[in-house]
Legacy VTK file of the C-alpha trace (Angstrom):
# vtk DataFile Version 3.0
C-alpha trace
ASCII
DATASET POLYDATA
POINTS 299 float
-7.828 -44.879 25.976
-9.547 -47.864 24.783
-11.116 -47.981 21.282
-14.884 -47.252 21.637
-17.551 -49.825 20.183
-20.057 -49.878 17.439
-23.376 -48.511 18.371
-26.162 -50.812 17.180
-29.068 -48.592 17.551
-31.583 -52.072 16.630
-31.522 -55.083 15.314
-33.403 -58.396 14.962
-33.069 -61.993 14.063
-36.067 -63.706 14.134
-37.343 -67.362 13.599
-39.130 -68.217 10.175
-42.201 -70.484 10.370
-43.082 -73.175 7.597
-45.550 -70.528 6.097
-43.327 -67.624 6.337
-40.916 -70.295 3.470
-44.147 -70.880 1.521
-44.723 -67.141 0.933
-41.099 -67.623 -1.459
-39.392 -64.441 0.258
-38.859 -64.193 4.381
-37.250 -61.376 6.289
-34.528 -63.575 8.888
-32.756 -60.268 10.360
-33.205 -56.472 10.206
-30.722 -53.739 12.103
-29.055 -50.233 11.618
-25.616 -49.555 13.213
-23.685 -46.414 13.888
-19.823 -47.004 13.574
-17.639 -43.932 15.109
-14.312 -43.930 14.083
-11.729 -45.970 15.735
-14.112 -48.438 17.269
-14.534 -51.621 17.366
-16.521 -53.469 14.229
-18.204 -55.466 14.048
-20.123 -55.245 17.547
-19.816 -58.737 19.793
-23.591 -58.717 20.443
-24.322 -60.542 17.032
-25.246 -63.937 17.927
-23.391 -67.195 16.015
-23.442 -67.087 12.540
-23.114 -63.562 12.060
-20.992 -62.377 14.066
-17.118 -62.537 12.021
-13.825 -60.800 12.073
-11.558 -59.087 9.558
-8.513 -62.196 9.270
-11.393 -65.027 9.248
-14.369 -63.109 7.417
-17.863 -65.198 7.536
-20.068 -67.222 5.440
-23.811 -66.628 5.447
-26.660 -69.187 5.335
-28.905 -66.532 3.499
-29.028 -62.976 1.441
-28.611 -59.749 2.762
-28.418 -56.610 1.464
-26.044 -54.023 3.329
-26.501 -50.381 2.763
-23.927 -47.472 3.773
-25.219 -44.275 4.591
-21.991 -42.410 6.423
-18.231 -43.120 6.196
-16.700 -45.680 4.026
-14.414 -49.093 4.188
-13.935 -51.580 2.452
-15.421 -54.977 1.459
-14.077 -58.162 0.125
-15.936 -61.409 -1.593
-14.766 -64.860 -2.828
-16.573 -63.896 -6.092
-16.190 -60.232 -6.179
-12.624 -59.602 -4.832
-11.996 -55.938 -2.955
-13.345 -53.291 -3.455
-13.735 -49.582 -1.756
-17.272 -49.326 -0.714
-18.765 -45.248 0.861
-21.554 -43.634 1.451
-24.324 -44.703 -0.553
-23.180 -48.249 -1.360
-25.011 -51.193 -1.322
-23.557 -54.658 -0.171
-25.053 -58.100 -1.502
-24.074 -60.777 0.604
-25.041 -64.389 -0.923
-25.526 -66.947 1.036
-22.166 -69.985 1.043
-19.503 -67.391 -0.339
-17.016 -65.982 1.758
-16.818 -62.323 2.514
-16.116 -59.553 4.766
-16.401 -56.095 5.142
-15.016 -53.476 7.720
-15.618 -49.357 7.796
-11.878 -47.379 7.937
-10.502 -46.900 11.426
-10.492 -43.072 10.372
-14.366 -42.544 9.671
-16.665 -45.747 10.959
-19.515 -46.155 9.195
-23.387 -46.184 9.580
-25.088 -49.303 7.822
-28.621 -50.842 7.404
-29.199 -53.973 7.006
-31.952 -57.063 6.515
-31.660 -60.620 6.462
-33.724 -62.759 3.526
-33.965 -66.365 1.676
-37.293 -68.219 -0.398
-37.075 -69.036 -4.032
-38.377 -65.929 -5.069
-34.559 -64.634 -4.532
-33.187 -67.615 -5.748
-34.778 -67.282 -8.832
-33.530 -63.853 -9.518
-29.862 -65.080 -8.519
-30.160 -68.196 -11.154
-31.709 -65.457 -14.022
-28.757 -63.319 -13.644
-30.483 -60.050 -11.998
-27.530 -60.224 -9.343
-24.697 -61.876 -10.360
-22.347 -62.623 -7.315
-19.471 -61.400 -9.291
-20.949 -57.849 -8.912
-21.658 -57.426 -5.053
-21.598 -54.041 -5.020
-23.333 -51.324 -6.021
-22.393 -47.803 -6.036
-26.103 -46.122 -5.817
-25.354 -43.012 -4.140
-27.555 -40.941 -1.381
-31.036 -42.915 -1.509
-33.468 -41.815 0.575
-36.031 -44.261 -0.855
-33.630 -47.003 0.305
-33.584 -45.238 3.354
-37.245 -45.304 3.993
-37.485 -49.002 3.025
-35.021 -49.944 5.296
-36.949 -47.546 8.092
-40.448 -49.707 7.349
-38.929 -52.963 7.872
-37.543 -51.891 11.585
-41.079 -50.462 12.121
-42.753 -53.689 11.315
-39.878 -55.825 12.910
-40.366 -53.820 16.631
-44.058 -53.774 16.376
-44.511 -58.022 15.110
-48.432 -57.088 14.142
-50.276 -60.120 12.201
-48.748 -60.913 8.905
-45.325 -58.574 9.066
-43.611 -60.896 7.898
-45.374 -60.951 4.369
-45.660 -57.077 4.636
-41.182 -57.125 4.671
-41.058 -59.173 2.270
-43.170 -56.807 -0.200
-40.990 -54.346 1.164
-37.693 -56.101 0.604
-39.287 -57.234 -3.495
-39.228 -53.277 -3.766
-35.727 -52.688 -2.158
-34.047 -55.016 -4.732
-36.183 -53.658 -7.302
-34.594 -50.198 -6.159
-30.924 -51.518 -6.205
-31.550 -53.181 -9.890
-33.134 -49.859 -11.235
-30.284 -47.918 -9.563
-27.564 -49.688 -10.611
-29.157 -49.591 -14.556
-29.608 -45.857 -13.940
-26.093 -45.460 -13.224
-24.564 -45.108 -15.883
-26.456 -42.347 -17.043
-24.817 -40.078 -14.146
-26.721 -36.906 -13.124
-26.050 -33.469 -11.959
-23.774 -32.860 -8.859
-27.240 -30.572 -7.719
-28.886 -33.613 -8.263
-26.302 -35.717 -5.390
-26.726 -32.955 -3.229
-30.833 -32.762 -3.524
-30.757 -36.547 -2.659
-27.960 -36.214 -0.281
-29.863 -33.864 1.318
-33.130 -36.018 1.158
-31.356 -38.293 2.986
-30.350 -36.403 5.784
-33.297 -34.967 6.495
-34.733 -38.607 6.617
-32.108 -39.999 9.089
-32.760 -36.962 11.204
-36.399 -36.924 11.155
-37.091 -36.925 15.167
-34.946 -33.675 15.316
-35.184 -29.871 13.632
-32.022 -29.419 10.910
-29.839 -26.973 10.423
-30.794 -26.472 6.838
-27.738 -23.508 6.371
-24.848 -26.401 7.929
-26.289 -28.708 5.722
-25.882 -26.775 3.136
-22.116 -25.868 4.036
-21.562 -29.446 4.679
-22.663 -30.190 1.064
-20.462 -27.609 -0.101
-23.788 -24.836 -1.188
-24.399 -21.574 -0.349
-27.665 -21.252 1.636
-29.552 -19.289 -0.892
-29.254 -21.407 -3.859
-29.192 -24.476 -1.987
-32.845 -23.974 -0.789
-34.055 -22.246 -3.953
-32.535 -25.486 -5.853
-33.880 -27.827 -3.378
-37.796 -26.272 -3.816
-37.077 -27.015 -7.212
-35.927 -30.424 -7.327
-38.836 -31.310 -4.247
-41.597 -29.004 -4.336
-40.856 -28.180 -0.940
-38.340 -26.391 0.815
-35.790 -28.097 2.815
-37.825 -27.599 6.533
-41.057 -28.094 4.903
-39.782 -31.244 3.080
-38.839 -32.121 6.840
-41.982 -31.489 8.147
-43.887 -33.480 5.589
-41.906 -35.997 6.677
-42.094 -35.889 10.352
-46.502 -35.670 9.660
-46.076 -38.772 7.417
-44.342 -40.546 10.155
-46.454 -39.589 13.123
-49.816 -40.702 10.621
-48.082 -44.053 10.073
-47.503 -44.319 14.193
-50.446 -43.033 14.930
-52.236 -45.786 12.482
-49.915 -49.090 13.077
-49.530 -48.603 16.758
-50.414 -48.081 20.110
-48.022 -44.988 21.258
-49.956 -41.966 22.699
-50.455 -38.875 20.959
-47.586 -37.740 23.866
-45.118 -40.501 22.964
-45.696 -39.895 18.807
-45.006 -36.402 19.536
-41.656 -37.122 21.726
-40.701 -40.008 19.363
-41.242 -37.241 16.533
-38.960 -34.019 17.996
-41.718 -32.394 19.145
-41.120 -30.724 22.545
-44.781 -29.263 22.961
-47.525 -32.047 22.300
-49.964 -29.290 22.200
-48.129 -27.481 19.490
-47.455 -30.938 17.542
-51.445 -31.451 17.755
-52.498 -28.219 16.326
-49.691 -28.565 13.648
-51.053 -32.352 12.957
-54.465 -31.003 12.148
-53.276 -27.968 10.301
-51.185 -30.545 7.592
-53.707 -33.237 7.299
-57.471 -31.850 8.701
-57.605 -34.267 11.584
-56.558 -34.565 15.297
-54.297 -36.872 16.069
-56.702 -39.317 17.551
-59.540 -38.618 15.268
-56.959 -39.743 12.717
-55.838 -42.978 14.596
-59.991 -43.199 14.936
-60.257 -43.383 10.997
-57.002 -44.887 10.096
-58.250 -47.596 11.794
-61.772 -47.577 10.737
-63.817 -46.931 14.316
LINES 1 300
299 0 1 2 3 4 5 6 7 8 9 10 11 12 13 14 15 16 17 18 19 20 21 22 23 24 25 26 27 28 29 30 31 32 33 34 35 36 37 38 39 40 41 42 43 44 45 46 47 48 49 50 51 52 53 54 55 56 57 58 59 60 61 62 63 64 65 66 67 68 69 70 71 72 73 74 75 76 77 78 79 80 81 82 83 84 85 86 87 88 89 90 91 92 93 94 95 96 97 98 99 100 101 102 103 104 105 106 107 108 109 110 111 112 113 114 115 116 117 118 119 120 121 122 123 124 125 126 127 128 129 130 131 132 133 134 135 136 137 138 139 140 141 142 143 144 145 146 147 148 149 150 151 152 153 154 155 156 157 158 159 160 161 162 163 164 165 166 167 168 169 170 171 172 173 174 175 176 177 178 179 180 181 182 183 184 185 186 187 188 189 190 191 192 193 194 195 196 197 198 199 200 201 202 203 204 205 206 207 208 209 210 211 212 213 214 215 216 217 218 219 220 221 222 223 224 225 226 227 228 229 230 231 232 233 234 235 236 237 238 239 240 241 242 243 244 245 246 247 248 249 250 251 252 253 254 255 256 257 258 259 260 261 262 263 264 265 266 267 268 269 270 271 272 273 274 275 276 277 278 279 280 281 282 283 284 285 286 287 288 289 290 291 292 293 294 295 296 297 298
């Protein structure tokens, strides 16, 4: 049976106008990919330029961060050499050095990714913030990351007035994250601690969907019990009400930045009943869903 391919769930590249350059940071592609094992990577769709293999690797034009969220590989630089990247590493890619990077036949991978140049990243380069001899960065489960990397598809499918500036703010924080992260490092943290954020993560990823809060816990090695009592503690919230907040945060930004009905938030969202959805929607934040959108949007 033939190997099966990568599944790029979105992606964009996307042309940069003279004022988009003045701004000193500009988003040039953005795109999440789910990598079973034994397929095919990277995926031909990729247009020229990006698109490499393993024996010839590539060399990029421009930055981009790459973050792993599932499986592992490994990843290999002019300037950095080889190194094992997993879950929860984060790739910098600069642009004129040769690299590659490919996720182990035996587990694929699922990566984000964006696409970014100005002098404002230039300037961090020549001050030493990311030094191309360190291209990786081992930052574990980050469900901030995650998020970031969430807003910039959101504003790359919906191309509203200005998104451009608004991903670049959003990639200024991302790097920000990576530089704090990697500083933080060294002063380790709790195994509870990976799991919480582990956790955080998954619950993220899997926001249009209810969890299975007692596998995840198995899957992170917990028992049930103290998994949830130590996640309330770490959060607030317990796990499915964590989720929840989530899913309500989401739906507010949708309802807001877009023009999806109250139906399609609801579907986009998990929510099999829309009538159920709207009376929970009002319950968590004291509006309807379109009285919301009404004020959100100041009508």
């Amino acid at each position: 049976m033939p190997a099966s391919s990568a599944d790029v769930g979105y992606f964009r590249y996307v042309p940069v106008s003279p004022l988009d350059r003045d701004w000193g940071l500009f988003v040039t592609t953005v795109g999440h990919a789910h990598t079973p094992p034994g397929a095919h990577y990277p995926p031909a769709r990729h247009p020229r330029g990006y698109h490499f293999s393993w024996d010839a690797g590539r060399v990029l034009h421009e930055h981009q961060v790459v973050y792993i969220t599932r499986g592992g590989g490994l990843f290999e630089s002019q300037t950095g050499g080889q190194r094992r990247v997993r879950a929860g590493t984060a790739m910098l890619l600069f642009p004129g050095v040769w690299h590659r990077y490919a996720p182990d036949r035996s587990t694929g991978w699922d990566e984000y990714w964006v696409g970014f140049e100005g002098d404002y990243i230039r300037r961090l380069i020549s001050k030493g913030f990311f030094p191309p001899q360190s291209p990786t960065f081992d930052l574990g489960p980050d469900p901030t990351l995650i998020e970031f990397f969430t807003q910039l598809l959101d504003l790359m499918r919906e191309e509203r007035l200005g998104y451009q500036q608004l991903m670049a703010g959003i990639v200024h924080q991302l790097l920000a994250r990576i530089r704090a992260a990697a500083q933080a490092q060294s002063a380790g943290g709790t195994e509870m601690e990976a799991a919480i954020r582990r956790a955080r993560c998954l619950l993220l990823e899997h926001i249009d969907r209810d969890p299975d809060i007692e596998q995840m816990a198995r899957d992170l090695g917990l028992g049930y019990a103290w998994f949830r009592q130590m996640f309330k503690r770490h959060t607030g919230l317990a796990p499915h009400q964590y989720h929840l907040q989530l899913r309500i945060h989401k739906a507010r930004h949708l309802l807001a930045e877009t023009n999806f009905t109250v139906k399609q938030v609801s579907a986009q969202l998990g929510f099999a009943d829309t009538h159920y959805f709207c009376r929970l929607f009002r319950k968590k934040t004291g509006y309807t869903p379109n009285a919301w959108r009404r004020y959100a949007r100041g009508q």
